[in-house]
Structure formats: C-alpha cells, structure tokens
N, C-alpha and C positions, 0 to 999 in steps of 0.2 A: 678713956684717954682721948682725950681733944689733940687734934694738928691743927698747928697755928702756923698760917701761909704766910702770915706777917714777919716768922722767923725764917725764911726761904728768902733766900738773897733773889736782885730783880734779874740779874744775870741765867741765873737758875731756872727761874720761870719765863724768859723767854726762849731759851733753850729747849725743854719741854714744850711748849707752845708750837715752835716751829718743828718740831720732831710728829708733833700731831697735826697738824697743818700738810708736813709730807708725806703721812700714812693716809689723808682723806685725798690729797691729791693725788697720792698713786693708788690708791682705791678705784677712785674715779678711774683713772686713766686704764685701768684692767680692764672695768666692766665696759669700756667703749673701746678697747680692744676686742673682749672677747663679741660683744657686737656686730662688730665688722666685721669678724672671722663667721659667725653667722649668717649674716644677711648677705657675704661673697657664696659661701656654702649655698646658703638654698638658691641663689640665682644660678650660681654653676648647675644644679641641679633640677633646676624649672628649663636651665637652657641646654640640657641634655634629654631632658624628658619630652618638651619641644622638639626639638632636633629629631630625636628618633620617631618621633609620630610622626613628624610630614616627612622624614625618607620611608619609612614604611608605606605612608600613602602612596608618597608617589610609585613607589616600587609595586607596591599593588596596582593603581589603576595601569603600569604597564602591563604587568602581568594579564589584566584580563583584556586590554588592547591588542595584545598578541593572542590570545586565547581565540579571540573575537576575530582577528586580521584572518589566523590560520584555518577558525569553521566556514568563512565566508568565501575563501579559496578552496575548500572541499566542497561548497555544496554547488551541483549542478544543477543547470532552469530545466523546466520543462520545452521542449521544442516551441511551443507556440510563445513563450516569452523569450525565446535564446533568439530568435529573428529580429523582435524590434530591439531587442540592446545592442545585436547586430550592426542593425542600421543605424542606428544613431550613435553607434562609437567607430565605426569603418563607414570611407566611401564620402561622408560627409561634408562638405567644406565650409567652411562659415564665410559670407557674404564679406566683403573687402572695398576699400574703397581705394583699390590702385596701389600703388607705391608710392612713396612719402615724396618724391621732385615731382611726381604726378597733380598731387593734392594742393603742396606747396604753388605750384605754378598756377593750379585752377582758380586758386583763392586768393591770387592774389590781381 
C-alpha cells in the first residue's frame, strides 16, 4: 500500500510542517535551557569550592600566626641576649632634627 502525498490537501501539509518546525524549535530551546542550568550549576559550585579553599587558608594561616605570636611570647632569652634587646628597645631615642617651625625656618 503506497501513500500518495499528492492526495493531502496543501493546508494539511503545511500544518504538519509547522507542528515539526515547533517540536525542533522547542527541542532546541530545552537542550539550551537545560545547558544553562548546567554551566550556572557547576560555576556555583567551582565558586563555592573556591570560596571555601581561601577561607580555610586564610583561617589556617591565622591560626598558625597566633600559634607562632603565643610561643614567641612564652619563650624567654638568655640573660646575655635579654641586655642588648634591652637596649635597643628602652632608653633609646632616635636622632631628630628639631620640631617642624624649627626646620621650617632653618630652610628657609
């Protein structure tokens, strides 16, 4: 049994026509929906997986900054170094060059 397209009115076939024309276009239109909802997905999740890696860093390297702040505040010098840190952190004063109307007026 043959079908003859040529008995199908043109009303008919372009009816059909456009009914498959709007299954490829929403074809299309899914699969670049469902696209997007991917490629938002894995960046959400590159940028949450990012995210917790450098607040964990940074959380770590506090951590061992304070780790490190709290042994160097326990450890005591030996007397023959606790003198010069002494003197060079008390008693010292650093070399000056007057007060600023002093300087102002010399230089000018």
């Amino acid at each position: 049994m043959q079908f003859d397209l040529s008995a199908v009115e043109t009303a008919t076939m372009v009816f059909i026509g456009t009914l498959v024309f709007a299954v490829v276009i929403a074809l299309f239109m899914m699969a670049a929906a469902l696209a997007a909802l991917v490629l938002t997905g894995v960046g959400r999740l590159v940028w949450l997986v990012s995210a917790t890696l450098l607040l964990g860093l940074v959380r770590g390297l506090n951590s061992v900054w304070d780790r490190l702040v709290h042994h160097a505040s326990t450890v005591e010098l030996p007397a023959e170094l606790a003198g010069d840190f002494a003197a060079d952190l008390i008693g010292q004063s650093a070399p000056s060059t007057g007060t600023y109307p002093r300087v102002v007026l010399r230089d000018s």
